[in-house]
C-alpha positions in Angstrom: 18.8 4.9 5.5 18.7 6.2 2.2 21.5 8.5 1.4 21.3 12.5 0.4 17.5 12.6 1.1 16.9 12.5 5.2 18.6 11.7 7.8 15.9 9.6 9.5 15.6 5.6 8.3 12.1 4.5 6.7 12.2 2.3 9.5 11.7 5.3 12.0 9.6 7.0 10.0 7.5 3.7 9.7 7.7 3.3 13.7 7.2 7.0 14.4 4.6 6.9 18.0 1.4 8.2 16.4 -2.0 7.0 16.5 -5.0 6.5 14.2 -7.4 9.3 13.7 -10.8 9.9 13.0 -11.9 13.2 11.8 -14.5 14.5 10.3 -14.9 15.1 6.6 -14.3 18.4 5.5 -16.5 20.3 3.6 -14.7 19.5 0.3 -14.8 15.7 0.8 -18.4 15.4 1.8 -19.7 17.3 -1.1 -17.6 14.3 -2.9 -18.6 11.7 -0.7 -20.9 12.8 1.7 -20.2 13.8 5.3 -19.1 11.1 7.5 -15.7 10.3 9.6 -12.6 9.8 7.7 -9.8 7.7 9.2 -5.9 9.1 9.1 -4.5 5.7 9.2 -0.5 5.4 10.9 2.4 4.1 9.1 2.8 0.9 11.4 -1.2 0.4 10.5 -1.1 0.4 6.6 2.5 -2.4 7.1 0.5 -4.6 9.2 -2.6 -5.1 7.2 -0.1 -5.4 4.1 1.2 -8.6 5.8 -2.3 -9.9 6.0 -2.0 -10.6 2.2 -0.7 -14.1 1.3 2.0 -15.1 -1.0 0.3 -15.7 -4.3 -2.2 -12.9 -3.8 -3.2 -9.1 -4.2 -5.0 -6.4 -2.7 -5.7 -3.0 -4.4 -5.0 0.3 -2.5 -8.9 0.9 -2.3 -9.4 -2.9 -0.8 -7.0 -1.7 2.1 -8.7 1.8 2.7 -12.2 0.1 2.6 -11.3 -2.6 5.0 -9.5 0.3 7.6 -12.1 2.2 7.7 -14.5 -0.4 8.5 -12.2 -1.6 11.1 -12.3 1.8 12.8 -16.2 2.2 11.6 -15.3 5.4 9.4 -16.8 6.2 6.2 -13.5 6.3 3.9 -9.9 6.1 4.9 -8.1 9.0 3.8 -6.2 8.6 0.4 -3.8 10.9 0.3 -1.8 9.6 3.9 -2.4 5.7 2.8 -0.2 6.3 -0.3 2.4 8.6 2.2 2.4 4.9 4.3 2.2 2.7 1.7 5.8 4.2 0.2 7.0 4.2 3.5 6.2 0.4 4.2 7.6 -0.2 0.9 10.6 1.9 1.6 11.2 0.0 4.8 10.9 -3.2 3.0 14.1 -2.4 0.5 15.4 -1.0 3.3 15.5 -4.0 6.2 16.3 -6.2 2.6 19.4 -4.1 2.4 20.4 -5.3 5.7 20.3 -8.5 5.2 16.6 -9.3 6.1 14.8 -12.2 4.5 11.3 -11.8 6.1 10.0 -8.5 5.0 6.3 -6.3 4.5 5.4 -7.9 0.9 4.3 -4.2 -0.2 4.4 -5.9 -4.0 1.5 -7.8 -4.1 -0.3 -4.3 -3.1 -1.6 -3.4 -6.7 -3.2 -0.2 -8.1 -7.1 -0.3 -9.2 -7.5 -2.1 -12.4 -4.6 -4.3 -11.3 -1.9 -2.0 -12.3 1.8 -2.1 -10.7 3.0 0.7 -8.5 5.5 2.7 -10.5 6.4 4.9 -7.3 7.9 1.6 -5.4 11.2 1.3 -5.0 12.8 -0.3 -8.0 9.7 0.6 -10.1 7.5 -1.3 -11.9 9.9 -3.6 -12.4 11.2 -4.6 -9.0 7.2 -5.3 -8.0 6.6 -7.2 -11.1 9.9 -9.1 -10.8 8.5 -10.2 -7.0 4.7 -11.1 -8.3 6.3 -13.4 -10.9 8.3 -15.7 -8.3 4.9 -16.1 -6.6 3.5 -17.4 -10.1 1.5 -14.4 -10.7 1.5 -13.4 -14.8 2.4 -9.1 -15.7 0.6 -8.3 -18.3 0.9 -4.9 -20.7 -2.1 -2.2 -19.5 -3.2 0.0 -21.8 -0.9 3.3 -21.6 2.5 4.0 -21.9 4.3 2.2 -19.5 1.1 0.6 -17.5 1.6 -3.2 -16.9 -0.8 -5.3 -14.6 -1.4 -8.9 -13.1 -3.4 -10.9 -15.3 -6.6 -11.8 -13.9 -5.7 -9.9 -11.0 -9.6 -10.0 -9.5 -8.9 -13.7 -9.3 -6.6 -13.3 -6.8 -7.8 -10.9 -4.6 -7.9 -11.4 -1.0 -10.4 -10.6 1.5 -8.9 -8.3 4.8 -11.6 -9.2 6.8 
Protein backbone atom coordinates (compact mmCIF):
# COMPACT_ATOMS: atom_id res chain seq x y z
CA UNK A 1 0.00 0.00 0.00
CA UNK A 2 1.46 3.17 -0.87
CA UNK A 3 1.57 5.59 2.06
CA UNK A 4 -0.26 9.17 2.30
CA UNK A 5 -2.21 8.72 -1.00
CA UNK A 6 -5.21 5.89 -0.29
CA UNK A 7 -5.89 3.62 1.92
CA UNK A 8 -6.76 0.79 -0.49
CA UNK A 9 -3.51 -1.38 -1.91
CA UNK A 10 -3.06 -1.37 -5.85
CA UNK A 11 -3.60 -4.86 -5.38
CA UNK A 12 -7.35 -4.26 -4.44
CA UNK A 13 -7.80 -1.73 -6.68
CA UNK A 14 -6.33 -4.21 -9.35
CA UNK A 15 -8.72 -7.06 -8.05
CA UNK A 16 -11.74 -4.76 -7.49
CA UNK A 17 -15.11 -7.26 -8.84
CA UNK A 18 -16.03 -5.43 -12.07
CA UNK A 19 -16.62 -6.60 -15.45
CA UNK A 20 -15.78 -5.59 -18.98
CA UNK A 21 -18.12 -3.27 -20.81
CA UNK A 22 -19.21 -2.53 -24.11
CA UNK A 23 -20.87 0.66 -24.80
CA UNK A 24 -21.61 2.50 -27.38
CA UNK A 25 -19.52 5.38 -28.79
CA UNK A 26 -20.59 8.64 -27.96
CA UNK A 27 -21.29 11.18 -30.17
CA UNK A 28 -17.79 12.85 -29.67
CA UNK A 29 -15.79 9.61 -30.38
CA UNK A 30 -17.72 8.58 -33.42
CA UNK A 31 -17.33 11.81 -35.21
CA UNK A 32 -13.49 10.81 -34.42
CA UNK A 33 -13.76 7.36 -35.16
CA UNK A 34 -16.96 6.58 -36.40
CA UNK A 35 -19.80 4.94 -34.38
CA UNK A 36 -19.20 1.55 -33.26
CA UNK A 37 -18.95 -0.22 -29.63
CA UNK A 38 -16.13 0.78 -27.42
CA UNK A 39 -14.87 -1.64 -24.78
CA UNK A 40 -14.27 -0.33 -20.93
CA UNK A 41 -11.70 -2.91 -20.25
CA UNK A 42 -11.20 -3.99 -16.13
CA UNK A 43 -8.06 -3.74 -14.22
CA UNK A 44 -7.52 -7.67 -13.84
CA UNK A 45 -8.04 -7.62 -17.96
CA UNK A 46 -5.29 -5.10 -19.01
CA UNK A 47 -2.62 -7.30 -16.13
CA UNK A 48 -3.48 -10.46 -17.75
CA UNK A 49 -2.90 -9.71 -21.37
CA UNK A 50 0.36 -7.81 -20.10
CA UNK A 51 1.64 -11.28 -19.02
CA UNK A 52 1.00 -12.51 -22.40
CA UNK A 53 4.17 -10.62 -23.50
CA UNK A 54 7.46 -12.56 -23.27
CA UNK A 55 10.68 -11.67 -21.72
CA UNK A 56 12.74 -10.08 -24.48
CA UNK A 57 9.69 -8.44 -26.06
CA UNK A 58 7.23 -5.34 -26.23
CA UNK A 59 3.90 -4.35 -26.92
CA UNK A 60 2.65 -0.75 -27.44
CA UNK A 61 -0.45 0.59 -25.49
CA UNK A 62 -2.35 0.67 -28.92
CA UNK A 63 -1.27 -3.16 -29.71
CA UNK A 64 -3.08 -4.00 -26.29
CA UNK A 65 -6.30 -1.85 -27.01
CA UNK A 66 -6.44 -3.26 -30.62
CA UNK A 67 -6.13 -6.78 -29.56
CA UNK A 68 -9.10 -6.24 -26.53
CA UNK A 69 -11.28 -4.95 -28.55
CA UNK A 70 -11.10 -7.61 -31.07
CA UNK A 71 -11.34 -10.03 -28.31
CA UNK A 72 -14.63 -8.60 -27.15
CA UNK A 73 -15.56 -7.71 -31.11
CA UNK A 74 -15.62 -3.82 -30.26
CA UNK A 75 -14.47 -1.19 -32.48
CA UNK A 76 -11.69 0.53 -30.17
CA UNK A 77 -10.94 -0.12 -26.53
CA UNK A 78 -11.30 2.98 -24.62
CA UNK A 79 -7.93 4.92 -23.97
CA UNK A 80 -8.43 6.88 -21.29
CA UNK A 81 -9.41 3.62 -18.63
CA UNK A 82 -6.51 1.35 -20.28
CA UNK A 83 -3.86 3.93 -19.17
CA UNK A 84 -6.06 4.17 -15.48
CA UNK A 85 -5.21 0.02 -15.53
CA UNK A 86 -2.13 0.05 -16.97
CA UNK A 87 -0.67 2.33 -13.88
CA UNK A 88 -2.57 0.25 -11.63
CA UNK A 89 -0.97 -3.12 -13.02
CA UNK A 90 2.17 -1.39 -12.82
CA UNK A 91 1.55 -0.08 -9.40
CA UNK A 92 0.73 -3.62 -8.29
CA UNK A 93 3.80 -4.84 -9.72
CA UNK A 94 6.24 -2.47 -7.44
CA UNK A 95 3.90 -3.13 -5.01
CA UNK A 96 3.81 -7.30 -4.68
CA UNK A 97 8.02 -6.61 -5.51
CA UNK A 98 7.93 -4.75 -2.18
CA UNK A 99 6.77 -7.77 -0.50
CA UNK A 100 9.01 -9.82 -1.42
CA UNK A 101 7.55 -11.26 -4.79
CA UNK A 102 9.77 -12.47 -7.50
CA UNK A 103 7.15 -13.36 -10.21
CA UNK A 104 5.39 -10.16 -11.09
CA UNK A 105 3.03 -8.38 -14.20
CA UNK A 106 6.11 -7.31 -16.50
CA UNK A 107 4.20 -3.89 -17.12
CA UNK A 108 7.93 -2.64 -18.48
CA UNK A 109 8.12 -4.14 -21.68
CA UNK A 110 4.63 -2.26 -22.31
CA UNK A 111 6.03 0.65 -24.37
CA UNK A 112 4.46 3.90 -25.63
CA UNK A 113 3.85 4.43 -29.62
CA UNK A 114 6.99 5.05 -31.34
CA UNK A 115 8.68 2.83 -28.75
CA UNK A 116 8.95 5.41 -26.16
CA UNK A 117 9.24 4.40 -22.25
CA UNK A 118 6.41 5.20 -19.89
CA UNK A 119 7.48 8.13 -17.76
CA UNK A 120 4.29 7.71 -15.46
CA UNK A 121 5.55 4.11 -14.14
CA UNK A 122 6.70 3.79 -11.01
CA UNK A 123 10.36 4.54 -10.76
CA UNK A 124 10.10 6.50 -14.21
CA UNK A 125 11.71 6.14 -17.16
CA UNK A 126 14.40 4.81 -15.51
CA UNK A 127 13.10 1.89 -13.48
CA UNK A 128 11.37 0.57 -17.09
CA UNK A 129 14.49 1.13 -18.96
CA UNK A 130 16.63 -0.37 -16.16
CA UNK A 131 14.19 -3.75 -16.57
CA UNK A 132 14.28 -3.75 -20.62
CA UNK A 133 18.01 -3.77 -20.46
CA UNK A 134 18.41 -7.07 -18.27
CA UNK A 135 16.25 -8.61 -20.96
CA UNK A 136 18.98 -7.47 -23.68
CA UNK A 137 16.79 -4.84 -25.07
CA UNK A 138 18.98 -1.49 -26.09
CA UNK A 139 17.32 2.41 -24.73
CA UNK A 140 17.95 4.65 -26.99
CA UNK A 141 17.58 8.76 -26.74
CA UNK A 142 14.00 9.89 -28.60
CA UNK A 143 13.80 12.97 -29.92
CA UNK A 144 12.46 15.45 -27.00
CA UNK A 145 13.53 16.41 -23.80
CA UNK A 146 13.61 13.55 -21.71
CA UNK A 147 12.06 10.92 -24.42
CA UNK A 148 14.16 7.70 -24.58
CA UNK A 149 13.00 4.42 -26.54
CA UNK A 150 13.91 0.70 -27.34
CA UNK A 151 15.92 0.52 -30.30
CA UNK A 152 14.38 -1.20 -33.04
CA UNK A 153 11.54 -1.61 -30.93
CA UNK A 154 9.12 -2.93 -34.07
CA UNK A 155 11.51 -5.74 -34.12
CA UNK A 156 10.38 -6.96 -31.09
CA UNK A 157 6.93 -6.65 -31.03
CA UNK A 158 4.75 -9.44 -30.09
CA UNK A 159 1.53 -10.51 -31.53
CA UNK A 160 -1.58 -10.81 -28.62
CA UNK A 161 -3.44 -12.99 -30.68
Amino acid sequence: MQKGKSSVSWREKLEKKIQPKLVDLSLNWSKKIGAGKMLIPTPLLIDNTIKKIPKGKVVTVNNIRDYLANEYNADTTCPLTTGIFLNIAANTAEEDRSLGKSRVTPYWRVLKEGGKLNPKFPGGIEKQAGYLEQEGLEIIAGNGKDQFQVRNYDKKLVNLE
